[in-house]
N, C-alpha and C positions, 0 to 999 in steps of 0.2 A: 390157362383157365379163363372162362370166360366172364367177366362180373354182369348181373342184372343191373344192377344201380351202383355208381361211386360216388364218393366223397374225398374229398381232399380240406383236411382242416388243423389251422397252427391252433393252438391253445399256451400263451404261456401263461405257466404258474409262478406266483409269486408268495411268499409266508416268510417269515420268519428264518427259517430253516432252509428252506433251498428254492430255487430259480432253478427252471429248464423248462424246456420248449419241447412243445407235442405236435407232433405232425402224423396224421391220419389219412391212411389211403383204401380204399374199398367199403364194399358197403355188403350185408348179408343181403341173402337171394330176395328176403321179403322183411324190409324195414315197417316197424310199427311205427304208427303217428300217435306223436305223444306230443300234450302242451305241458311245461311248466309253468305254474305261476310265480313268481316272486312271494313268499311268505311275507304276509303281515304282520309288522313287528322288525322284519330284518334289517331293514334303517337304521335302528337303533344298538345292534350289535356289532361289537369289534370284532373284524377279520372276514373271510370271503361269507358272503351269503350260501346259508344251506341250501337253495336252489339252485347255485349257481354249480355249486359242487357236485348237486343230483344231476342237475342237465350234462355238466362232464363228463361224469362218469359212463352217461348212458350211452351220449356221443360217442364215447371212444371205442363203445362196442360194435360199434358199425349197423347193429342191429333196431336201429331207434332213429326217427325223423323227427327232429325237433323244428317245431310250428310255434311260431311267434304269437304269442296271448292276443298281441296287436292292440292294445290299452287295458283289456280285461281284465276284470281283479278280481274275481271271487274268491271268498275264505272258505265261506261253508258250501257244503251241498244245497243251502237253499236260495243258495246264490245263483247260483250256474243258470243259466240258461241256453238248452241244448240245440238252440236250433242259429246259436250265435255264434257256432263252432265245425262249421261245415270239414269235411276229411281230418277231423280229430277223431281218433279211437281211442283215447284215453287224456287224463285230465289231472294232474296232482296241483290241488290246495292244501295250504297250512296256514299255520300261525306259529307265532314264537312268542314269548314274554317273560319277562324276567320276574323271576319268585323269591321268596324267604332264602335269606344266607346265599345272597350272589350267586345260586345258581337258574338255569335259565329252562323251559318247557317247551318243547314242540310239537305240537298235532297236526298230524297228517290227515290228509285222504286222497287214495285213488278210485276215481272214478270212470268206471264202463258209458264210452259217450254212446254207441251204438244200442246199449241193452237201456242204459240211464239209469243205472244201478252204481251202488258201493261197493269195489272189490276187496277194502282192505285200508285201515283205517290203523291208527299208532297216536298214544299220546304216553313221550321218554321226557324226563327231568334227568338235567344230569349238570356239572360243574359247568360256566361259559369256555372254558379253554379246551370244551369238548365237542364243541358245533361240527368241528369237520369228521368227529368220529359219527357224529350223528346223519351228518349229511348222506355218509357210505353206507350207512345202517340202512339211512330211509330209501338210499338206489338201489341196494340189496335188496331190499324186501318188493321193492316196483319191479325189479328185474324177473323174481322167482316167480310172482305173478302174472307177468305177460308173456314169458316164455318157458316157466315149468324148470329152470334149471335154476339151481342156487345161484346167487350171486356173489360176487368175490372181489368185493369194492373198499371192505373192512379187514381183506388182509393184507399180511405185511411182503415184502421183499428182500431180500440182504443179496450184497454186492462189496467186492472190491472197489474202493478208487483210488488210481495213483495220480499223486499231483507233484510232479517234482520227485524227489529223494523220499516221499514220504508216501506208508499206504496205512487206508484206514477201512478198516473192516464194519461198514455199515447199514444199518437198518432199517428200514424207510416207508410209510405204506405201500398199497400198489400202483398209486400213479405219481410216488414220486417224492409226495411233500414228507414235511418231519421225519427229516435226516434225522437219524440217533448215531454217533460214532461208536464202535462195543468196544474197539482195539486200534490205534495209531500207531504206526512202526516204522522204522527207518529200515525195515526186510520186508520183502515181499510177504504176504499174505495169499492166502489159496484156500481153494474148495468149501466157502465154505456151503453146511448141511443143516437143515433145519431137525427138530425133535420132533415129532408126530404132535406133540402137546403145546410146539410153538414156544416152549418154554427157555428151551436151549439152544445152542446153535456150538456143531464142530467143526474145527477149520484146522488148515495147516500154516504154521508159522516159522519160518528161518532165523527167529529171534538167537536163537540155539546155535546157529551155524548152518545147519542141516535143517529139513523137515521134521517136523514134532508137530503131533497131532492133538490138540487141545480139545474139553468139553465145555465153553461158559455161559454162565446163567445169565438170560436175558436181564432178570428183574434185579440181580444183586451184583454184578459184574463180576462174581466171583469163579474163579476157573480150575480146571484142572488138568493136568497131561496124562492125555487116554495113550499115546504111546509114542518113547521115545527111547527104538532100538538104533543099534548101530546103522549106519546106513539111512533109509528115505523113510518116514513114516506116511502115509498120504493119502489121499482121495478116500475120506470117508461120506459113510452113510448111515442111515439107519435101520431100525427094522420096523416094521410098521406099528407092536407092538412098544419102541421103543426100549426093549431091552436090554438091548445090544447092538452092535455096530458092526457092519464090513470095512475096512480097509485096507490099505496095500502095506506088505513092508519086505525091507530089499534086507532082512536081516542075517538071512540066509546064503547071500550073494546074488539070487535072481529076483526079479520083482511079482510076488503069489500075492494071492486073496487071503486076508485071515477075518476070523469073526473075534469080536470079543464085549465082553460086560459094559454097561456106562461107566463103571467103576472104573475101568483099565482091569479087570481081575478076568482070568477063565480066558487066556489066549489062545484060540483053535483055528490051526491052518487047513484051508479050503482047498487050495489051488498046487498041483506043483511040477514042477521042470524047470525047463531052461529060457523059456519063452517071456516077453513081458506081459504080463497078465493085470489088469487096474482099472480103473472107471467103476468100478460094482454098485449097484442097486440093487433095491429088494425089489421082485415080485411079491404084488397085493398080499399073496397070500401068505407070504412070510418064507418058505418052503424053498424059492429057488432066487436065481445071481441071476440077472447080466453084468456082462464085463465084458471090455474091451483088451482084445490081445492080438498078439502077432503070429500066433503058433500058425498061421496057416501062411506066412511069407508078406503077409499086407495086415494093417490095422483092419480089423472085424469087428461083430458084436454075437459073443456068446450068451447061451443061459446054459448053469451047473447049479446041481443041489446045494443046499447049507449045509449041507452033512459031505457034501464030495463027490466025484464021481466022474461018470463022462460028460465034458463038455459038447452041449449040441451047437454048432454054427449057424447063425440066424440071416446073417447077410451076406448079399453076393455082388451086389451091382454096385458099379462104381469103384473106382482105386483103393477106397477105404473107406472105411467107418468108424464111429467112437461117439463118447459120452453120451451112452443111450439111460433115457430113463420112463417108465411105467407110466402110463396115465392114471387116474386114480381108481376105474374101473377095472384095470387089466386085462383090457383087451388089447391097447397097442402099447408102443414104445416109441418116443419120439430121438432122432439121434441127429446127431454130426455128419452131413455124407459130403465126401472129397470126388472129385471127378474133375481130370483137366485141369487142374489149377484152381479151381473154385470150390468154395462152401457153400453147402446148403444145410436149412432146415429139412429133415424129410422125416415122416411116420410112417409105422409099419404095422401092420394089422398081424396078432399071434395066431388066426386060426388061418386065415388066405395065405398069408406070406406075401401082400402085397404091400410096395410100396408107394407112397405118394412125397413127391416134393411142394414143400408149404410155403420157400421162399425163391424168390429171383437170382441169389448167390450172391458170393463176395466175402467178405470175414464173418463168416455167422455160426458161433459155438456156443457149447453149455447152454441147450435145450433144457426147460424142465416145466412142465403141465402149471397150470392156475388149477387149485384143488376141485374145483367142477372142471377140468376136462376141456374146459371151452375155449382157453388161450392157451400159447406158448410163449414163457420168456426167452432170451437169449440173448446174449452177445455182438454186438458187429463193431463197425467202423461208420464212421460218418466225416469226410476230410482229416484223416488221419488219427481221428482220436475216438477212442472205445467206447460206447453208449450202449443203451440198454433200446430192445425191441421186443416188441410181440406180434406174434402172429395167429387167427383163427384156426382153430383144429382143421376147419378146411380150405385154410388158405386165403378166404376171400380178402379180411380184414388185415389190415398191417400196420402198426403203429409204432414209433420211432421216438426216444427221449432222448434230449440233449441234455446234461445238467452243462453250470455254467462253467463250472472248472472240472481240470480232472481229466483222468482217464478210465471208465467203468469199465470193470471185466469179471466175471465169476460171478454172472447174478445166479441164485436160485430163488423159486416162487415159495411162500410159508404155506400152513396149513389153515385148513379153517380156525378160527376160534372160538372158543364160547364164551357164546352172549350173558 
């Protein structure tokens, strides 16, 4: 694939909570030119400047040319002067200040340098230990504006990391910072899945001996065992409604798709034979599965109704296939594709049946959409050790996190939130 413009750029981040290193490769077909300014006031705040955090964020989309102020300070619009900003199309001032009861005020604005208009303006009060929520709030809201798609700067990520003997199931925003551990275990951890509401998160745990597939609540840590039959309990998911879950269980002796309640109650088997049948997702509409299976002598990706039925075979190319999942529009599904010894990213369009590969290959598993559609998480290697990637729905952008310790594996991307 051919890039119009590249970028190549480290960024490490540093908080409280976690260290790692971002390395940025491509750039979209048509990068906007945007200046940040430095907020006034942000001198006087503990922790990263909310600018500094805007400008991150936008960088890391590939889609955004960040242009040096070059000394310029303006706070308000009456400040600016537009003809002291030659190849800027756009312009974000603020301010910050600290108000009544320790918490802190930020106002924004984006400015049209071309038209020399206001596109979009915000003034949030909120606690100080919430600057960086704020900061992804205010690149969301610049994002949705200069390019019409929501932004996804303010959601979260959950991942496995093994460090040693120990794996710790956590939760982290999307680039990175404020690590939350949910679960710490001396047993592997796996799969886990977000709840449409972001509220919850299920995963599988070998605390048990075996797989056992747990529901626990982000806000209260409090959990419960959605299914723990003889045999493998594993790879769940949800439905989009959130009302119930897909996952696999070998309780039978082979490994089938069953659906069932958040409760663990109303256990209903989807899938059945001899074959291993696992990986499932919902289709948007709630209505049907993909899943990956062997029935046809190689790892595949099927879609089958929630109610049962004939499996139709979706993929051909390549040695195999596996953990496909929906983008949020449902039009494609992005999966695992094996060929020759190597992994790739690749998505597949449901009405063409075409596929496209998103990455260069190497260890690159457990695909899953940023809830606009517009990134890919996933898995790889980086000298040996498991880190987290994303790549543009078309490939161009590709971006690589190191944390500092650890071995990261089993990311999936959360939902939106509300504001």
């Amino acid at each position: 694939m051919r890039f119009v413009g590249a970028i190549v750029l480290l960024l490490v981040a540093c908080s409280a909570r976690a260290e790692l290193t971002i390395e940025i490769t491509g750039a979209g077909e048509h990068q906007i030119p945007i200046s940040v300014v430095r907020f006034a006031g942000e001198e006087t705040m503990v922790g990263q400047a909310i600018s500094s955090v805007v400008s991150n964020d936008l960088m890391r989309t590939g889609l955004f040319k960040l242009i040096d102020p070059a000394g310029k300070a303006p706070h308000e619009p009456g400040d600016v002067n537009y003809v002291e900003w030659p190849g800027v199309e756009a312009l974000l001032i603020g301010k910050v200040r600290t108000v009544e009861g320790g918490r802190v005020e930020v106002r924004f604005r984006l400015l049209d340098m071309v038209r020399q208009t206001e596109l979009t303006g915000l003034a949030v009060t909120a606690k100080s230990e919430q600057l960086r929520a704020i900061g992804h709030r205010v690149a969301d809201l610049v994002y949705e504006k200069l390019t019409g798609s929501a932004g996804v700067f303010s959601t979260r990520i959950a991942y496995v990391n093994r460090d040693g003997k120990q794996y710790r199931l956590v939760v982290a925003d999307s680039d990175g910072y404020g690590e939350q551990t949910l679960l710490a275990l001396n047993q592997p951890i796996m799969s886990p899945a977000w709840s449409p509401d972001g509220k919850q998160l299920a995963y599988v745990s070998f605390e048990r001996g075996h797989a056992t597939t747990f529901v626990q609540s982000l806000a209260t840590r409090q959990r419960i065992v959605l299914a723990d039959f003889p045999g493998s309990n594993s790879a769940p998911t949800w439905s989009p409604d959130g009302k119930k879950l897909a996952l696999v269980l070998s309780r039978d002796g082979s490994s089938n798709l069953y659906t069932v309640n958040g409760d663990g109650k109303n256990l209903r088997r989807i899938t059945f034979g001899d074959s291993i049948d696992t990986e499932p997702n919902f289709l948007s509409d709630g209505k049907s599965l993909l899943f990956t299976s062997d029935r046809g002598g190689s790892a595949q990706i099927y879609r089958v109704p929630v109610e049962g039925g004939y499996a139709e075979r979706l993929t051909f190319e390549g040695n195999s296939n596996f953990s496909p999942r929906v983008s949020p529009d449902g039009k494609y599904f992005v999966f695992s594709h094996f060929v020759d010894g190597v992994f790739y990213i690749a998505v597949q369009d449901f009405e063409n049946k075409q596929m496209q590969v998103l990455t260069g290959g190497g260890w690159e598993k457990k695909p899953s959409f940023a809830p606009n559609g517009k990134l890919v998480l996933f898995a790889t290697e980086s000298q040996g050790r498991g880190i987290l990637a994303t790549v543009s729905s078309d490939g161009r952008v590709k971006q690589k996190m190191v944390a500092q310790r650890g071995d990261i594996r089993e990311p999936i991307w959360g939902p939106f939130l509300k504001q």
